[in-house]
PDB file with SEQRES, HELIX, SHEET and CRYST1 records, atoms N, CA, C and O in Angstrom:
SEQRES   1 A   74  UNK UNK UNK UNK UNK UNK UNK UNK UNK UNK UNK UNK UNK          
SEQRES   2 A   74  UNK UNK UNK UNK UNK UNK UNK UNK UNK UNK UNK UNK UNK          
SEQRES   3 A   74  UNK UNK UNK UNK UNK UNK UNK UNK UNK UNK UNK UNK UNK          
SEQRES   4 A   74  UNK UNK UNK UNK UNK UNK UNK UNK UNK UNK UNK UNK UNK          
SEQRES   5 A   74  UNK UNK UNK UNK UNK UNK UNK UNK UNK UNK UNK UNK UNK          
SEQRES   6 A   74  UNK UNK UNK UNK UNK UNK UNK UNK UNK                          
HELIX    1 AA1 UNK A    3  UNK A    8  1                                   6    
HELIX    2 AA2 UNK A   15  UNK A   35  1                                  21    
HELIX    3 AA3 UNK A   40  UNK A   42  5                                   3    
HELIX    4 AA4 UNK A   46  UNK A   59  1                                  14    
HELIX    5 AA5 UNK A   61  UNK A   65  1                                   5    
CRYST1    1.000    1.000    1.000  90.00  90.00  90.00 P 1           1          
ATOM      1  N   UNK A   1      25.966  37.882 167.269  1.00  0.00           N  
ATOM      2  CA  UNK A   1      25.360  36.650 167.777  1.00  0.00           C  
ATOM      3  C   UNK A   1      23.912  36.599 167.306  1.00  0.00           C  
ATOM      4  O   UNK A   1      22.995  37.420 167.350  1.00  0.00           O  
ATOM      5  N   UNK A   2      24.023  35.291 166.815  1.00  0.00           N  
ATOM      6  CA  UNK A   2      21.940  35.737 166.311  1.00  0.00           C  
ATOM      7  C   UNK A   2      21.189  34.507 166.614  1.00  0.00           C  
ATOM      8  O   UNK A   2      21.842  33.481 166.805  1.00  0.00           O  
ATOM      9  N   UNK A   3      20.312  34.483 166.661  1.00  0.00           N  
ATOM     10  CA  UNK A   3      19.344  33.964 167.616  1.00  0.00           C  
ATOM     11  C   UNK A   3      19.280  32.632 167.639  1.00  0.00           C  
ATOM     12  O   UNK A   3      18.432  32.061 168.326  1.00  0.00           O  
ATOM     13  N   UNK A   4      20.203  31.948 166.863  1.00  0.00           N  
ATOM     14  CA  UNK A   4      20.220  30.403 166.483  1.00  0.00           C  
ATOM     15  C   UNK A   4      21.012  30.397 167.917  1.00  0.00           C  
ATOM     16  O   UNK A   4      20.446  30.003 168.938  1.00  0.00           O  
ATOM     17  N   UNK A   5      22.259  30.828 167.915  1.00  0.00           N  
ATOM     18  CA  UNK A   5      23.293  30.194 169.063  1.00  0.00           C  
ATOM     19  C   UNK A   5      22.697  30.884 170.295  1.00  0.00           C  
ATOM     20  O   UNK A   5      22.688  30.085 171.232  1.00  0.00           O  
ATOM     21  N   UNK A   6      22.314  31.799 170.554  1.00  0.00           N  
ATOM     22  CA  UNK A   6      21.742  31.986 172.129  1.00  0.00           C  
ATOM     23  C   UNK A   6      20.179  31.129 172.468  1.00  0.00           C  
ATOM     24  O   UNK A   6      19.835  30.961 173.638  1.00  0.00           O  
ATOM     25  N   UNK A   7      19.210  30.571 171.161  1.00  0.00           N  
ATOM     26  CA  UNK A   7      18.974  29.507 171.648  1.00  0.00           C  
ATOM     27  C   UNK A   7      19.290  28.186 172.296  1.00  0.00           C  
ATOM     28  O   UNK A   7      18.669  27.667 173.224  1.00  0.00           O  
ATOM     29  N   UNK A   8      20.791  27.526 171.405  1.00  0.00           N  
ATOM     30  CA  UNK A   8      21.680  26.491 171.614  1.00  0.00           C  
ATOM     31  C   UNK A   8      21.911  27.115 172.803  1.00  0.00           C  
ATOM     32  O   UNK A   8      21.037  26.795 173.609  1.00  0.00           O  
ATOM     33  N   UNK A   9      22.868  28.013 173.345  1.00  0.00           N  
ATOM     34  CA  UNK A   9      23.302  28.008 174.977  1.00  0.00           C  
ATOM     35  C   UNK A   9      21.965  28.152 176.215  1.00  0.00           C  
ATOM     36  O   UNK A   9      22.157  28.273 177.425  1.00  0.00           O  
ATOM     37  N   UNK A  10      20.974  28.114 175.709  1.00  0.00           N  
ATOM     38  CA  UNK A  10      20.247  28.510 176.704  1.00  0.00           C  
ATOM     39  C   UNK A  10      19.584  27.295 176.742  1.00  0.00           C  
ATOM     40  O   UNK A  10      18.827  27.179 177.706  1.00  0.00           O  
ATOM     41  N   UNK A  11      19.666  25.973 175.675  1.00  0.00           N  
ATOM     42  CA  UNK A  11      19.002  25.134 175.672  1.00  0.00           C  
ATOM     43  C   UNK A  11      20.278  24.161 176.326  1.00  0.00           C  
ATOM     44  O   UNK A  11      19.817  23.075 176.678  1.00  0.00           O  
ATOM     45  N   UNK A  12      21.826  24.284 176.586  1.00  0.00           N  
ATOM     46  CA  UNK A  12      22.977  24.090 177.604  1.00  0.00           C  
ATOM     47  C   UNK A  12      22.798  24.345 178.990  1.00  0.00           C  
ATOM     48  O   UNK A  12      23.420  23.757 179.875  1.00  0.00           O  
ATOM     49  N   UNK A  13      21.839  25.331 179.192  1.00  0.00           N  
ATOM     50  CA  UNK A  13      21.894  26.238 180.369  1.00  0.00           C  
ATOM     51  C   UNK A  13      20.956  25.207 181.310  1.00  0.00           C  
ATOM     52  O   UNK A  13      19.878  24.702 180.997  1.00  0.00           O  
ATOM     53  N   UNK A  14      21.665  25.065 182.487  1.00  0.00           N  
ATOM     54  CA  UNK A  14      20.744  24.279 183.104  1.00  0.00           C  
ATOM     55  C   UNK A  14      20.310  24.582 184.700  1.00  0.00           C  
ATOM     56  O   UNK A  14      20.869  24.308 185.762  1.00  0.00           O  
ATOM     57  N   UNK A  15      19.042  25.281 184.375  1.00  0.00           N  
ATOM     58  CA  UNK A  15      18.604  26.344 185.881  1.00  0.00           C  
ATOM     59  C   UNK A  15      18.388  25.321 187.096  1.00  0.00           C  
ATOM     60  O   UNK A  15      18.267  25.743 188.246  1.00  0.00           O  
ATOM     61  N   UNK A  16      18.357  24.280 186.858  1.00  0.00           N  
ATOM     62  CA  UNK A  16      18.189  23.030 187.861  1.00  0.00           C  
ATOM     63  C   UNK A  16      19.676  22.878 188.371  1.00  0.00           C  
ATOM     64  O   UNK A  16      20.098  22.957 189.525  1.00  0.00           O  
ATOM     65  N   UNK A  17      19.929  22.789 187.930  1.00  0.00           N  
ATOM     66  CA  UNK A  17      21.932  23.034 188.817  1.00  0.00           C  
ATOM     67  C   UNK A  17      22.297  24.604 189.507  1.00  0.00           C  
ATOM     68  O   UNK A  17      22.945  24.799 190.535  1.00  0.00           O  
ATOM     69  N   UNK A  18      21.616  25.729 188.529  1.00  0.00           N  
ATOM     70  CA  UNK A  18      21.774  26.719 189.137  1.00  0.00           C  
ATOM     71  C   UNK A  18      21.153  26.527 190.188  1.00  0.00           C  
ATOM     72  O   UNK A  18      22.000  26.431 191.076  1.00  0.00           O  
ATOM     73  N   UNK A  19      20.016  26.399 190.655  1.00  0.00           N  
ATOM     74  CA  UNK A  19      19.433  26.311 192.035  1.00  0.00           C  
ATOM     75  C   UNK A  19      20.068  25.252 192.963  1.00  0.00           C  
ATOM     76  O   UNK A  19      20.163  25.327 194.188  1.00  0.00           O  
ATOM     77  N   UNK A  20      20.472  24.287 192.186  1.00  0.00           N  
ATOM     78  CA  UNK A  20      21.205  23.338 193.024  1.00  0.00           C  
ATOM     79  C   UNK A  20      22.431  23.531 194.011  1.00  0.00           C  
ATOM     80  O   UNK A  20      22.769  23.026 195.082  1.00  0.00           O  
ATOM     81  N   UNK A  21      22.908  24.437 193.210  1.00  0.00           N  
ATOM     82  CA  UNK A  21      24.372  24.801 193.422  1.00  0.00           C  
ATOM     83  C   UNK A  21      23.630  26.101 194.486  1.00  0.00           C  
ATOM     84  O   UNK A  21      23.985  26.151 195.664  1.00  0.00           O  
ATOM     85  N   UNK A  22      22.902  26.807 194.103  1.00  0.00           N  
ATOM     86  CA  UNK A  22      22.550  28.591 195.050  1.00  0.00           C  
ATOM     87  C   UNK A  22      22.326  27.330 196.647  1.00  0.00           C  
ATOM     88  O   UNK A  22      23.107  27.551 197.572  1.00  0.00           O  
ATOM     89  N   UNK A  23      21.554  26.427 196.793  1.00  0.00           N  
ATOM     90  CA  UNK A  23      21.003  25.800 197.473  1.00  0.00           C  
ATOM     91  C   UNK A  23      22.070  24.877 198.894  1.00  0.00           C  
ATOM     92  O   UNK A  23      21.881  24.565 200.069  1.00  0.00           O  
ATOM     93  N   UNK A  24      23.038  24.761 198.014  1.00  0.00           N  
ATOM     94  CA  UNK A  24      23.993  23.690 198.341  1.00  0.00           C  
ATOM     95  C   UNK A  24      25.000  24.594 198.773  1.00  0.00           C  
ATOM     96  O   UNK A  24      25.408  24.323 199.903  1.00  0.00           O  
ATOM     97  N   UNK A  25      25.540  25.596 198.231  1.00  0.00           N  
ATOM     98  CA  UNK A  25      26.330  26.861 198.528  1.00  0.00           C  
ATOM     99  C   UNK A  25      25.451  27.710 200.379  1.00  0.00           C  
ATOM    100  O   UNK A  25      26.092  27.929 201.407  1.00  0.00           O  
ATOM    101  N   UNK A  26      24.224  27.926 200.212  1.00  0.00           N  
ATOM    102  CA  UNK A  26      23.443  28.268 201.314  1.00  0.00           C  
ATOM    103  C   UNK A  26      24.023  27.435 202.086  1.00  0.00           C  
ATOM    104  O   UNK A  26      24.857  27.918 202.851  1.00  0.00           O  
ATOM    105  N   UNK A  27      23.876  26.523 202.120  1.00  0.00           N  
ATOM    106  CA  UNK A  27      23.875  25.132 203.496  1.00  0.00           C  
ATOM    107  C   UNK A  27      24.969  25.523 203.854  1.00  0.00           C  
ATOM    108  O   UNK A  27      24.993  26.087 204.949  1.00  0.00           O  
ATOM    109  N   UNK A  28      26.303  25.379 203.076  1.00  0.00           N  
ATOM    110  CA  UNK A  28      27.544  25.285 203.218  1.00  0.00           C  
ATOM    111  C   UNK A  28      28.165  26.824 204.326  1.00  0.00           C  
ATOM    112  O   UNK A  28      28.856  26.891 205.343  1.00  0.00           O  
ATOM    113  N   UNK A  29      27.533  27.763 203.529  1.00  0.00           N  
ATOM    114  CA  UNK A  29      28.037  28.606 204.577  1.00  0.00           C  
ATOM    115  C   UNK A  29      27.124  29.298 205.610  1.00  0.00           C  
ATOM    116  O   UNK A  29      27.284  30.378 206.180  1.00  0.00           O  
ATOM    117  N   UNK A  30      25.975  28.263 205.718  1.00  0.00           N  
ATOM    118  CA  UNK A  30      25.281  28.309 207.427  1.00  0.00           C  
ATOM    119  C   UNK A  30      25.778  27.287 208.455  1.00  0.00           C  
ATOM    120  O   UNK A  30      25.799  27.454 209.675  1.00  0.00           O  
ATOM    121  N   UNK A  31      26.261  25.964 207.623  1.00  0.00           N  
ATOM    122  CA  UNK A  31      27.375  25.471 208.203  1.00  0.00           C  
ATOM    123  C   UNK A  31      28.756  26.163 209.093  1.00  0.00           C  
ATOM    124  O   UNK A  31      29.095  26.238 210.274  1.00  0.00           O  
ATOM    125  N   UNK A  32      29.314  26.612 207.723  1.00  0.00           N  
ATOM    126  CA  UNK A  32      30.782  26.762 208.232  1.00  0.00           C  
ATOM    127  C   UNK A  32      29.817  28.208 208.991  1.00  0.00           C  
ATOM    128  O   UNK A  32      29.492  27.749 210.086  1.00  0.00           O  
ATOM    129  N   UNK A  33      29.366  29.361 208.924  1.00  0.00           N  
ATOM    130  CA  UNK A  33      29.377  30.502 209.654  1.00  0.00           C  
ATOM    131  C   UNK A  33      28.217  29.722 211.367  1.00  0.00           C  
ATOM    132  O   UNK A  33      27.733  30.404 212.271  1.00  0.00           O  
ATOM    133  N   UNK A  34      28.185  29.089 211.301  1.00  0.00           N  
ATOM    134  CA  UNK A  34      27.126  28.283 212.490  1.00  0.00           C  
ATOM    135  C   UNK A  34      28.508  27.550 213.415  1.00  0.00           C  
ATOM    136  O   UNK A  34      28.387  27.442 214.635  1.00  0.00           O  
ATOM    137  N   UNK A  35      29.527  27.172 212.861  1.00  0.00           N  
ATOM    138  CA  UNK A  35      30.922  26.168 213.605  1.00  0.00           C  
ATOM    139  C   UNK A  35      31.954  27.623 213.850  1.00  0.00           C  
ATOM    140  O   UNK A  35      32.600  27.780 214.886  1.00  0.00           O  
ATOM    141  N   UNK A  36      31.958  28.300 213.067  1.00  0.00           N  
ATOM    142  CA  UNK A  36      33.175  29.439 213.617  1.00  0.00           C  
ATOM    143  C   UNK A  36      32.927  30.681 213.534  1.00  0.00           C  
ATOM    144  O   UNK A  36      33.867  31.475 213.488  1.00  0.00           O  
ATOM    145  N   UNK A  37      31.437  31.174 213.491  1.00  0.00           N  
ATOM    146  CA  UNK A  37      30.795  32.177 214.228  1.00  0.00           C  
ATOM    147  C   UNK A  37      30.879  33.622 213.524  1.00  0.00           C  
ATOM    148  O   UNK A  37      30.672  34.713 214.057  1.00  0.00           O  
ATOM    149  N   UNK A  38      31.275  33.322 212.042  1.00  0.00           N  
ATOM    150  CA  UNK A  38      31.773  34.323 211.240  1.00  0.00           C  
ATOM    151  C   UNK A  38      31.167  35.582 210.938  1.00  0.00           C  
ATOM    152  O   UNK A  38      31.604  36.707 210.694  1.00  0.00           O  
ATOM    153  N   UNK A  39      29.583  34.857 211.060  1.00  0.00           N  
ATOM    154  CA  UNK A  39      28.917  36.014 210.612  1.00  0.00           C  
ATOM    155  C   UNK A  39      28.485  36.610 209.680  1.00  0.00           C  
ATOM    156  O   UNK A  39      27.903  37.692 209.612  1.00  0.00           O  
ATOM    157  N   UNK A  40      28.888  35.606 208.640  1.00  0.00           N  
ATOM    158  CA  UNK A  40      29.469  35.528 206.714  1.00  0.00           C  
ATOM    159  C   UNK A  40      27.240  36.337 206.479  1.00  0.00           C  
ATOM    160  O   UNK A  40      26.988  37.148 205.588  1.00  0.00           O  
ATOM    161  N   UNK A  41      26.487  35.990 207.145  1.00  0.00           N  
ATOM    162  CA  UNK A  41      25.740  36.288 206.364  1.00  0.00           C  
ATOM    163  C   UNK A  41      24.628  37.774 206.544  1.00  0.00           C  
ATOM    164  O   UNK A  41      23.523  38.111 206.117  1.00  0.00           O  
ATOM    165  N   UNK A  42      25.880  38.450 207.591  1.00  0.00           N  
ATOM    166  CA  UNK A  42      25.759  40.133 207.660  1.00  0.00           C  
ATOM    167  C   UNK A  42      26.400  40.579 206.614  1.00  0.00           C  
ATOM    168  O   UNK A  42      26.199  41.792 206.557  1.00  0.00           O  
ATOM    169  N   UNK A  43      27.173  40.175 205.619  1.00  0.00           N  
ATOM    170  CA  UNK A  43      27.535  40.836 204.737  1.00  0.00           C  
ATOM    171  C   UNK A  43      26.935  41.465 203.723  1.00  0.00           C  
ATOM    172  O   UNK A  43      25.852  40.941 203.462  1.00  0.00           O  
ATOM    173  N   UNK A  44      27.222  42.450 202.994  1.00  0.00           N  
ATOM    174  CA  UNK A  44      25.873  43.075 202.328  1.00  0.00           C  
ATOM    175  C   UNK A  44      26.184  42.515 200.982  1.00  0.00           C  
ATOM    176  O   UNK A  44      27.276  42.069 200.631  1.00  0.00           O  
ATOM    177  N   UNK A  45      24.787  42.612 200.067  1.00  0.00           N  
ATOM    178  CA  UNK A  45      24.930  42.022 198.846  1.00  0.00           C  
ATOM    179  C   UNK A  45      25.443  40.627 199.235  1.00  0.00           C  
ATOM    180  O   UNK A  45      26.347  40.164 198.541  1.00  0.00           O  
ATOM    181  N   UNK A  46      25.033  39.996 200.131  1.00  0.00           N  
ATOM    182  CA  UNK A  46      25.289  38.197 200.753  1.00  0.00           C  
ATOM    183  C   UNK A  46      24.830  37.314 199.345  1.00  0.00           C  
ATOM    184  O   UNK A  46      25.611  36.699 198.620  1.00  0.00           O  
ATOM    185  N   UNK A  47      23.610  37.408 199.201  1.00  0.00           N  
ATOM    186  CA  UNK A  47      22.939  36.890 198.214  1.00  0.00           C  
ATOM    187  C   UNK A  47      23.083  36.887 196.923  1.00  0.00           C  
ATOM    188  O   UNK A  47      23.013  35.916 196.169  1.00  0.00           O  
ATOM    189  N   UNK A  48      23.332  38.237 196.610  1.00  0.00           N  
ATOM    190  CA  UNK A  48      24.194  38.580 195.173  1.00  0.00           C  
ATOM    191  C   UNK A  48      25.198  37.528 194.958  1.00  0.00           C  
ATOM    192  O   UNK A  48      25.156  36.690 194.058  1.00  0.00           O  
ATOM    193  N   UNK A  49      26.226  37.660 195.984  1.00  0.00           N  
ATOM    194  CA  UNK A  49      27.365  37.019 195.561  1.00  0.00           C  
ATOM    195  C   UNK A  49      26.992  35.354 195.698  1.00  0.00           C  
ATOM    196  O   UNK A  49      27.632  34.558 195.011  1.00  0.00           O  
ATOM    197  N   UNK A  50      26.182  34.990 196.398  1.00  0.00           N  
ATOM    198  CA  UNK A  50      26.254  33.537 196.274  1.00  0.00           C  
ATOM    199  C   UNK A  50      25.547  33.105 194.924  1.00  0.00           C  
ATOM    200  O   UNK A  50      26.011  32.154 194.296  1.00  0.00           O  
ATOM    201  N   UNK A  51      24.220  33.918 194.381  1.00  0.00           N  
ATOM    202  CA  UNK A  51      24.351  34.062 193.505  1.00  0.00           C  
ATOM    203  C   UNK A  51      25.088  33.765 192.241  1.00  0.00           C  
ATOM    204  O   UNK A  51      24.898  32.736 191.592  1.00  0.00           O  
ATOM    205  N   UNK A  52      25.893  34.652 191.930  1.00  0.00           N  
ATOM    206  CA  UNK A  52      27.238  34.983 190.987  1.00  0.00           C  
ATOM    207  C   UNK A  52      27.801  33.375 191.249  1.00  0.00           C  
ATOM    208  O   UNK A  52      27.453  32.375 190.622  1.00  0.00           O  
ATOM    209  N   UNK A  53      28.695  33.452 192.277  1.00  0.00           N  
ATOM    210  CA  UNK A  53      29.163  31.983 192.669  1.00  0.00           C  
ATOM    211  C   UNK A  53      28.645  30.713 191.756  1.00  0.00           C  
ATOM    212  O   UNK A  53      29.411  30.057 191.051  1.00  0.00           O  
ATOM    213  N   UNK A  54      26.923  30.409 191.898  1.00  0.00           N  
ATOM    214  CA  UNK A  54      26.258  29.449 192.052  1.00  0.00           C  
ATOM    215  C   UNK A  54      26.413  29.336 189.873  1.00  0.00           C  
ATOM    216  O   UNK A  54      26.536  28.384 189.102  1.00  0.00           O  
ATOM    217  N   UNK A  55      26.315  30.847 189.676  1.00  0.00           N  
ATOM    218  CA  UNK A  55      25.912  31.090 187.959  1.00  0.00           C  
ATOM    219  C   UNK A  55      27.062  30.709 187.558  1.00  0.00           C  
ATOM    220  O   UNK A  55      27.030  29.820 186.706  1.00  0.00           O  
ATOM    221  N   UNK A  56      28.641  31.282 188.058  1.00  0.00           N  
ATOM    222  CA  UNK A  56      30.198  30.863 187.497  1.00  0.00           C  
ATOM    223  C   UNK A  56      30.278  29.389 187.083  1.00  0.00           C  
ATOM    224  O   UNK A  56      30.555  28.863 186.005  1.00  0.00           O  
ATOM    225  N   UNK A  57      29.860  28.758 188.602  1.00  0.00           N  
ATOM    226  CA  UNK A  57      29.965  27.200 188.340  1.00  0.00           C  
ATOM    227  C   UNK A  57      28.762  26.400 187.461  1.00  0.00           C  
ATOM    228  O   UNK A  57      28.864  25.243 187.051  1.00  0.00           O  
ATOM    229  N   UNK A  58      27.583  27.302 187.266  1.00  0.00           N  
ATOM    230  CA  UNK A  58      26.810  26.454 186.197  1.00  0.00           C  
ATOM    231  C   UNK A  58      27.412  26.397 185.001  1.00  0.00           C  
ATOM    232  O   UNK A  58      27.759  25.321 184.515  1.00  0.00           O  
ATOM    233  N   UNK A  59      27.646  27.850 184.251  1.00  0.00           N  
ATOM    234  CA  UNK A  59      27.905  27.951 183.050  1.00  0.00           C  
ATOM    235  C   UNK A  59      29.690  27.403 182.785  1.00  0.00           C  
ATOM    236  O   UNK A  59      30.040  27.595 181.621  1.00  0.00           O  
ATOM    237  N   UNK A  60      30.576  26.900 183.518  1.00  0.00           N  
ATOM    238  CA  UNK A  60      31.636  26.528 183.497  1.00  0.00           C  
ATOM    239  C   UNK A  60      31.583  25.053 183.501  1.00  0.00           C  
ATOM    240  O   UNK A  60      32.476  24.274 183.165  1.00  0.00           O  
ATOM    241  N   UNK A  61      30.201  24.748 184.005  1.00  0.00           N  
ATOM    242  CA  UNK A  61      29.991  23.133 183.652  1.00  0.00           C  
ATOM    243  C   UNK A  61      29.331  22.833 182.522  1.00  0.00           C  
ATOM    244  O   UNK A  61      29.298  21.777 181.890  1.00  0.00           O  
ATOM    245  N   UNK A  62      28.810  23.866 182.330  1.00  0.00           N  
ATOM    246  CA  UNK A  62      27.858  23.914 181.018  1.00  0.00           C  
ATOM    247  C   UNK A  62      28.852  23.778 179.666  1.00  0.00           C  
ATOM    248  O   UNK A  62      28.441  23.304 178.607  1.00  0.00           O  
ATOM    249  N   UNK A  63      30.048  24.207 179.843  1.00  0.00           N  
ATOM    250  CA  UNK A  63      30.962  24.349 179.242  1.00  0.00           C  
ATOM    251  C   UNK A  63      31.765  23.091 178.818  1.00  0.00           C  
ATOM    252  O   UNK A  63      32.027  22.655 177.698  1.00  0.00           O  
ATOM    253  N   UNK A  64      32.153  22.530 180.371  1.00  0.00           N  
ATOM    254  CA  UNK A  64      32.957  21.368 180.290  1.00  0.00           C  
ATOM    255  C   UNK A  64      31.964  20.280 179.924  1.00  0.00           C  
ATOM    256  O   UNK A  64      32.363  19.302 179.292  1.00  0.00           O  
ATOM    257  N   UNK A  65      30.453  20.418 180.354  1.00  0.00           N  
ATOM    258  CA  UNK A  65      29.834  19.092 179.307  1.00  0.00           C  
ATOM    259  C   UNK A  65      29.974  19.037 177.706  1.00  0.00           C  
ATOM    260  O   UNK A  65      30.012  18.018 177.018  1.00  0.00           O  
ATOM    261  N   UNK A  66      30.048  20.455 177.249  1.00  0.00           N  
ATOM    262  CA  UNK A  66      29.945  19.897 175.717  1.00  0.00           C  
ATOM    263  C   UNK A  66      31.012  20.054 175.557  1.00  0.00           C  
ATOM    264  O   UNK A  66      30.983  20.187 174.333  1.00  0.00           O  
ATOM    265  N   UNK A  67      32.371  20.191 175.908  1.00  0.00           N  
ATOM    266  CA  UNK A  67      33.508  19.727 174.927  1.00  0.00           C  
ATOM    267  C   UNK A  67      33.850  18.623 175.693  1.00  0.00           C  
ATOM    268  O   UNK A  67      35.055  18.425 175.531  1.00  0.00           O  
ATOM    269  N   UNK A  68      33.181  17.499 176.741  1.00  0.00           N  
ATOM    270  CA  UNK A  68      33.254  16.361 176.795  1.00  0.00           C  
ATOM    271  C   UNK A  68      32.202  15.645 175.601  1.00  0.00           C  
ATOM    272  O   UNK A  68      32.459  14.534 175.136  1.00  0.00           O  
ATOM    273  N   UNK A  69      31.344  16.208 175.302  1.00  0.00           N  
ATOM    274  CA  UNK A  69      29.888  15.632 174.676  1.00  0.00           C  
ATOM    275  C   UNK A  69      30.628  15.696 172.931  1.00  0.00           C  
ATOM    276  O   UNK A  69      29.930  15.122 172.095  1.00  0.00           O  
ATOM    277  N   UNK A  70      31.726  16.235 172.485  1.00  0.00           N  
ATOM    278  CA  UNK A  70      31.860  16.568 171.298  1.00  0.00           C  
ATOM    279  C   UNK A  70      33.124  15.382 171.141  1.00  0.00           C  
ATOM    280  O   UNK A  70      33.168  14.640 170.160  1.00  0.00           O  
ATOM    281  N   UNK A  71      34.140  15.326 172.263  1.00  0.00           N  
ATOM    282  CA  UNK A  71      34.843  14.404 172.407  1.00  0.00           C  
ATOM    283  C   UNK A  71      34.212  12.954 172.166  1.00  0.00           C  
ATOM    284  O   UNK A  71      34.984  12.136 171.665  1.00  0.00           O  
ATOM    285  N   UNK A  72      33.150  12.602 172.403  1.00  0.00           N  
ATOM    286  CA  UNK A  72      32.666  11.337 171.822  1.00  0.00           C  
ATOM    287  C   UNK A  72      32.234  11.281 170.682  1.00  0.00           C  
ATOM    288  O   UNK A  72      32.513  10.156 170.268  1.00  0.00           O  
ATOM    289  N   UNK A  73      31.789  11.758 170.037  1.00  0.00           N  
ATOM    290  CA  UNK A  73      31.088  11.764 168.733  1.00  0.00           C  
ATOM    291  C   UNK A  73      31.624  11.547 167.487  1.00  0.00           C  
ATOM    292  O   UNK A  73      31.443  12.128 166.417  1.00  0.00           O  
ATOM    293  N   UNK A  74      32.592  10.237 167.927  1.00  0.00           N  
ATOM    294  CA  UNK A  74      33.032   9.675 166.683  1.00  0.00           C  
ATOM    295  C   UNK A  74      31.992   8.647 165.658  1.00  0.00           C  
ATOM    296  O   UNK A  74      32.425   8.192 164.599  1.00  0.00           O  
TER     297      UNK A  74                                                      
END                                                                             
């Protein structure tokens, strides 16, 4: 891999959704652990994994935009 294409993905990469998503993921399970008392956020490495979570779904959208973005470019 050389330095042309890990510029291109990083210029795909969009840290404003990553936070969006870490942000929106938070709410969600102070929600649901606040209604059924779960507790979800004694778990260890809590953050890690929402984390991970928040990065799966950036770069999997990051994904599905450009082979929608290539699909037009007739």
């Amino acid at each position: 891999m050389d330095s042309g294409n890990l510029i291109a993905f990083l210029k795909k990469f969009s840290f404003g959704r990553l936070i969006g998503c870490g942000i929106v993921l938070r709410i969600a399970v102070a929600l649901v652990d606040g209604v059924f008392g779960l507790e979800i956020n004694e778990i260890e490495n809590f953050n890690i994994y929402l984390f991970v979570v928040a990065l799966i779904y950036t770069v999997f959208w990051m994904f599905n935009k450009s082979y929608s973005d290539e699909e037009y470019e007739d």
